[in-house]
Residue frames relative to the residue before (quaternion, step in Angstrom):
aa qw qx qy qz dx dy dz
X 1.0000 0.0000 0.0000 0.0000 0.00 0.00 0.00
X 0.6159 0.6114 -0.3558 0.3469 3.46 1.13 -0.83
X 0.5393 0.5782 -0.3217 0.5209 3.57 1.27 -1.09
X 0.8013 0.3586 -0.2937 0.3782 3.39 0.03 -1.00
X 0.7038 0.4721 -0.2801 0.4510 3.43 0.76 -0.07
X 0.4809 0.3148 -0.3364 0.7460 3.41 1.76 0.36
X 0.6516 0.4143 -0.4763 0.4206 3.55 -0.03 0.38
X 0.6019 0.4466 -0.3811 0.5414 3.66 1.27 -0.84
X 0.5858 0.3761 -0.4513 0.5584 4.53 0.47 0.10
X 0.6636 0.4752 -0.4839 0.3156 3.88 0.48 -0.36
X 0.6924 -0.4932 0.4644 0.2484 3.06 -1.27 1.86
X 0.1534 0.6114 -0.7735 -0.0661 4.00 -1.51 0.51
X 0.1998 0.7517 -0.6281 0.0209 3.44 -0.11 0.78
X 0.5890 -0.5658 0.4834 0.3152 3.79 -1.82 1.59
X 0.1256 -0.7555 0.6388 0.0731 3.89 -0.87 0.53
X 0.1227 -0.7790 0.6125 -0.0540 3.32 -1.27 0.92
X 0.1426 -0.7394 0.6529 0.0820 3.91 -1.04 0.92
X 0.1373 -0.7457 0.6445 -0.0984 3.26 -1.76 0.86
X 0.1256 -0.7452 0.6473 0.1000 3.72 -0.63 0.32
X 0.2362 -0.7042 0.6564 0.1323 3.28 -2.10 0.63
X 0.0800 0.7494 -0.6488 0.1050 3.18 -0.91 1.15
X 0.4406 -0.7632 0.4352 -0.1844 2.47 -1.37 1.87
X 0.4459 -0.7022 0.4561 0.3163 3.65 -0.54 1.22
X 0.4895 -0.6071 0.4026 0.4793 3.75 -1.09 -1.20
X 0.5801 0.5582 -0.3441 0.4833 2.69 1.19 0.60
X 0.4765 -0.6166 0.4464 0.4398 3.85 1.70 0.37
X 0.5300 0.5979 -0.5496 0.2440 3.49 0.42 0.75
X 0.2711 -0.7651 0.4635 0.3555 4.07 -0.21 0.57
X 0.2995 -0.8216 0.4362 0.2123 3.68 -0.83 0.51
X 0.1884 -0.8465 0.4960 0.0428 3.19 -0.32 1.53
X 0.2858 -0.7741 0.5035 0.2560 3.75 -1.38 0.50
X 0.5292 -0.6931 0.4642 0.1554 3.42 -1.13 0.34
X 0.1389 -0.8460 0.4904 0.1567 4.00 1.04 1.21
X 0.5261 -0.6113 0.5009 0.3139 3.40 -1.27 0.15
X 0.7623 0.3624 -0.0827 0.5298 3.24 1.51 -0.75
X 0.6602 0.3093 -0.3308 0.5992 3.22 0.60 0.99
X 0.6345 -0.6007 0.4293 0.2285 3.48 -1.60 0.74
X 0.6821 0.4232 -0.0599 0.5933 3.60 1.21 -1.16
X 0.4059 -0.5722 0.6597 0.2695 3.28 -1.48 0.33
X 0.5093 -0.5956 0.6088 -0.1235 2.76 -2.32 0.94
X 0.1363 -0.6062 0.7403 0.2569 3.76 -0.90 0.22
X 0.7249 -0.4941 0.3665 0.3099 3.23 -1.78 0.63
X 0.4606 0.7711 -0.3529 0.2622 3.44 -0.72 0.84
X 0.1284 0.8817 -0.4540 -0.0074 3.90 -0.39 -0.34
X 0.7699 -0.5711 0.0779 0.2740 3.53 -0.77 -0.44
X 0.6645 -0.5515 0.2536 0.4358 3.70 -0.66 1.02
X 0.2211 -0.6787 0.6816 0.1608 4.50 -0.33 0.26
X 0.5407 -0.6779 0.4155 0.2747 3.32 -1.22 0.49
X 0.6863 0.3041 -0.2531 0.6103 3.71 -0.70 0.99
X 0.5759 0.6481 -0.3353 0.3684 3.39 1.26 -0.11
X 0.2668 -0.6602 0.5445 0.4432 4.17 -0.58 0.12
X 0.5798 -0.5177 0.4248 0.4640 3.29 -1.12 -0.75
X 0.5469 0.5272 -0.4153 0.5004 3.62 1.53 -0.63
X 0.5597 0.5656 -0.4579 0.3965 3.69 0.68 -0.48
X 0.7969 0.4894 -0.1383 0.3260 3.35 0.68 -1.63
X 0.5733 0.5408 -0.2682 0.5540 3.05 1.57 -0.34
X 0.6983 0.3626 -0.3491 0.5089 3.88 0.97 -0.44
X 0.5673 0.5838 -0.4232 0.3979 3.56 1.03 -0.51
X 0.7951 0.4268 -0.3013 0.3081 2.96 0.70 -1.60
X 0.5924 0.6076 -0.3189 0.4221 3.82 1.63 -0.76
X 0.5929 0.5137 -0.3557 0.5081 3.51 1.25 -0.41
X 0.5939 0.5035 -0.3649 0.5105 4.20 0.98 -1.24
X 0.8409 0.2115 -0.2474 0.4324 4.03 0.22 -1.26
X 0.5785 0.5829 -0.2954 0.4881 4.15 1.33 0.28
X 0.1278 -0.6755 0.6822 0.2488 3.39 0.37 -1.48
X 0.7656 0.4545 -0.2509 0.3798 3.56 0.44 0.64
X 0.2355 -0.8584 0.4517 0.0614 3.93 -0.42 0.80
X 0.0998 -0.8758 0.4695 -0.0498 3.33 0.51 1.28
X 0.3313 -0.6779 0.4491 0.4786 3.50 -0.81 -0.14
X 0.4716 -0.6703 0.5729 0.0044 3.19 -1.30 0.99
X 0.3271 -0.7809 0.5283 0.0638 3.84 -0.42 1.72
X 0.8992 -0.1851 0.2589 0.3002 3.08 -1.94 -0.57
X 0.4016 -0.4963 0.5863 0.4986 3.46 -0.70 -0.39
X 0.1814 -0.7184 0.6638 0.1018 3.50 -1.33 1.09
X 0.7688 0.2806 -0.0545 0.5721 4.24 0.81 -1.11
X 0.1886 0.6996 -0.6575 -0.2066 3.53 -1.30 -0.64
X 0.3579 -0.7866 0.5031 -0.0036 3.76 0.44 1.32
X 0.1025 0.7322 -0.6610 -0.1283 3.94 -0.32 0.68
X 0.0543 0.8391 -0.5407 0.0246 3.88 -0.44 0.64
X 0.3666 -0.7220 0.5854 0.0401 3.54 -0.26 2.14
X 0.0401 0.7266 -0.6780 0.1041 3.37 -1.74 1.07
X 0.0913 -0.8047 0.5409 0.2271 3.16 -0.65 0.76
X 0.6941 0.4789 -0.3063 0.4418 3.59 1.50 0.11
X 0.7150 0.1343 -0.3296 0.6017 3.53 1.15 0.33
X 0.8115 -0.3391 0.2930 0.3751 3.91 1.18 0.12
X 0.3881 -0.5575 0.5888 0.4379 3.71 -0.90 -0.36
X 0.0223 -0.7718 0.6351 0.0241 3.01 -1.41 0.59
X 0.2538 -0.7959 0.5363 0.1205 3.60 -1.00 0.60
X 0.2992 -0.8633 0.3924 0.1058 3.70 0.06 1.49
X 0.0724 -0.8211 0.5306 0.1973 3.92 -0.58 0.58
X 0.1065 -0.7651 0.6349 0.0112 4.14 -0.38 0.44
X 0.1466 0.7792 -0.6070 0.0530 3.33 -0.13 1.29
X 0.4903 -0.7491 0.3649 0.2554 3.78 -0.94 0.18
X 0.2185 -0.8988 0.3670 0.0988 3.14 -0.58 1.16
X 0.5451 -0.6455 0.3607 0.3951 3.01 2.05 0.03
X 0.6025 -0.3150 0.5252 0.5117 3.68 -1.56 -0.60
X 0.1643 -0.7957 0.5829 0.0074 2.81 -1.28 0.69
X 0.3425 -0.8089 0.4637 0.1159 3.11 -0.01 2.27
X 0.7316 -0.5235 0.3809 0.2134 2.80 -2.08 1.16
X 0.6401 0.5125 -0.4545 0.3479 3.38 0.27 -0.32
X 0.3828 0.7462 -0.2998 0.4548 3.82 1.73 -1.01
X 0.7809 0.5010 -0.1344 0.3480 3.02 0.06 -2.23
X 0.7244 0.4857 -0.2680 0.4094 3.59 0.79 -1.49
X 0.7910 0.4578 -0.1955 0.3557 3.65 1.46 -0.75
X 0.2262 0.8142 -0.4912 0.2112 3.38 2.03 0.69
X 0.0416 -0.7174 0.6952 0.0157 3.43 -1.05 0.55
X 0.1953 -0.7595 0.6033 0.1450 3.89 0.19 1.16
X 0.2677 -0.7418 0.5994 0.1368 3.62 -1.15 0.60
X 0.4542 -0.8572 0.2020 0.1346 3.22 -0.08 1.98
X 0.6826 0.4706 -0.2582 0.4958 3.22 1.12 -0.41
X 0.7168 0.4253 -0.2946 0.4675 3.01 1.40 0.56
X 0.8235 0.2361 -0.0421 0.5142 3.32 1.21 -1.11
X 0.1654 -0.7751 0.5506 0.2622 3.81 -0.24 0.51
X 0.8302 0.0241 0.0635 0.5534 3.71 0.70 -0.45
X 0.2023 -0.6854 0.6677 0.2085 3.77 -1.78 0.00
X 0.2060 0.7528 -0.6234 -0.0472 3.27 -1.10 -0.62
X 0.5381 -0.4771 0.6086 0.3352 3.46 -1.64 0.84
X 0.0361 0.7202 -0.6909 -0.0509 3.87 -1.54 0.74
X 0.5932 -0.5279 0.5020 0.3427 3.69 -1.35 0.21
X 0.5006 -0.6024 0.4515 0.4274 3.63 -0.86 0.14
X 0.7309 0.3998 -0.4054 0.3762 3.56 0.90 -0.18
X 0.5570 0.7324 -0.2318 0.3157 3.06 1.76 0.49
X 0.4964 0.7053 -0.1919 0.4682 2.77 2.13 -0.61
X 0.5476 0.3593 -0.5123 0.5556 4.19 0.75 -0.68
X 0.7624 0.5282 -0.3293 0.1771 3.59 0.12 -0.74
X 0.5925 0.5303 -0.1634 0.5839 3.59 2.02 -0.17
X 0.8875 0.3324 -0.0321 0.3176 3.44 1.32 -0.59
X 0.5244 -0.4994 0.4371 0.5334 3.70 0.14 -0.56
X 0.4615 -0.6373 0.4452 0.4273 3.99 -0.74 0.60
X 0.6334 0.3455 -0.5375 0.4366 4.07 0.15 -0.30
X 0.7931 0.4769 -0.2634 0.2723 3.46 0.23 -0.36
X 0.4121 0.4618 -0.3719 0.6918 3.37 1.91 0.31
X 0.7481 0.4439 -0.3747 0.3209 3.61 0.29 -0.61
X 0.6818 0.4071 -0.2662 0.5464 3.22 1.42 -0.65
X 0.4475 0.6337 -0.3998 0.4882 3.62 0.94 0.52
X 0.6987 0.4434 -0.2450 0.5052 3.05 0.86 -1.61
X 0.6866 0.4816 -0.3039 0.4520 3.73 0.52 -1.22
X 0.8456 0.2948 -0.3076 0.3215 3.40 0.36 -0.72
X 0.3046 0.6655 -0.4267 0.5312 3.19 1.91 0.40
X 0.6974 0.5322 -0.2230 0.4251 3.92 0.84 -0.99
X 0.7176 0.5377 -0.2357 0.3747 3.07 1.16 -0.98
X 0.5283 0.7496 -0.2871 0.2767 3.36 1.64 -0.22
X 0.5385 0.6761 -0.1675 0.4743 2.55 1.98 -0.48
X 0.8166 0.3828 -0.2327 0.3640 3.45 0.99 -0.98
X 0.5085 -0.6121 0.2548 0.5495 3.68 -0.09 -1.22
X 0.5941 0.3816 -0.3606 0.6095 3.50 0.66 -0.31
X 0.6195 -0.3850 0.5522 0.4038 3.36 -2.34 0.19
X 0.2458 -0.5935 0.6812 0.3511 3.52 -1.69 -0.39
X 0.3586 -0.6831 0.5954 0.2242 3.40 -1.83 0.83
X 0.2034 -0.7949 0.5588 0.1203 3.41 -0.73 0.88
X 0.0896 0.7195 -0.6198 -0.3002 3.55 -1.23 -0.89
X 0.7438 -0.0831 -0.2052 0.6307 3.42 -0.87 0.88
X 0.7902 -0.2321 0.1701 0.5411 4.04 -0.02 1.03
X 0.5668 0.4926 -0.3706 0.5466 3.78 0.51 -1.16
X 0.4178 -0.4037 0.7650 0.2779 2.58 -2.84 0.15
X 0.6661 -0.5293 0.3701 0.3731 3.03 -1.26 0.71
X 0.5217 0.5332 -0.5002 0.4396 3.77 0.59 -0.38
X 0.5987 -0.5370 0.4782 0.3529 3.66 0.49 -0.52
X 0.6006 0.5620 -0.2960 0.4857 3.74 1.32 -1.05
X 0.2999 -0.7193 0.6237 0.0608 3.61 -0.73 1.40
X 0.4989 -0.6108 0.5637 0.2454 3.41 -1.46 1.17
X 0.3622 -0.7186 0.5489 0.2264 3.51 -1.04 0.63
């Protein structure tokens, strides 16, 4: 009985990967879902038995048409819901994204109506705020060496990356 009653406090949160990829000109390239109000960076949800780097090339190849290489971990984003769940964000890096990539997008229609390279100060203005913040942060983190942990976009301290 004891097990099961520490299994009913164990956390099942849904988990999702995503990559940034980046113009030459440091713009991140965001997509445009059919189902949803806000843009998106490429990306979607984890399948069982699945990693998140996996899920994060599958899913960029299913809504692209295209198989880039796919970097480091840049974010891990923990973001609590009680209306769609907990969820546990991946942001991995996808780098510039060479021309030959770009020329071979193939948007998958029932999913995506459009893409486009944006500025970072362009991003609160395309998206929902946790999801610009974790853009912005894991856009920061490329710089350093390790990923950054976030929770709803923030570091836990509360102090938002600029």
């Amino acid at each position: 009985m004891a097990a099961n009653a520490h299994e009913a406090k164990m956390a099942h949160p849904r988990m999702a990967a995503g990559a940034l990829f980046f113009d030459a000109d440091g713009r991140v390239l965001m997509v445009e879902p059919t189902y949803k109000s806000y843009w998106e960076i490429p990306g979607g949800y984890v399948e069982t038995g699945e990693s998140p780097l996996h899920a994060a090339i599958r899913e960029i190849h299913e809504e692209l048409g295209i198989t880039p290489p796919v970097g480091r971990l840049l974010a891990v984003d923990w973001a609590p819901s009680d209306a769609e769940g907990d969820k546990v964000l991946y942001v991995f890096d996808g780098g510039e994204l060479a021309p030959e990539y770009l020329a071979e997008i193939s948007l998958q229609p029932d999913e995506l109506k459009g893409f486009a390279f944006v500025t970072l100060p362009e991003v609160p203005e395309r998206t929902i705020p946790r999801l610009a913040r974790r853009i912005l942060a894991a856009t920061e983190a490329r710089s350093g060496s390790a990923p950054v942990y976030l929770e709803h976009g923030q570091k836990p301290d509360g102090s938002r990356m600029s």
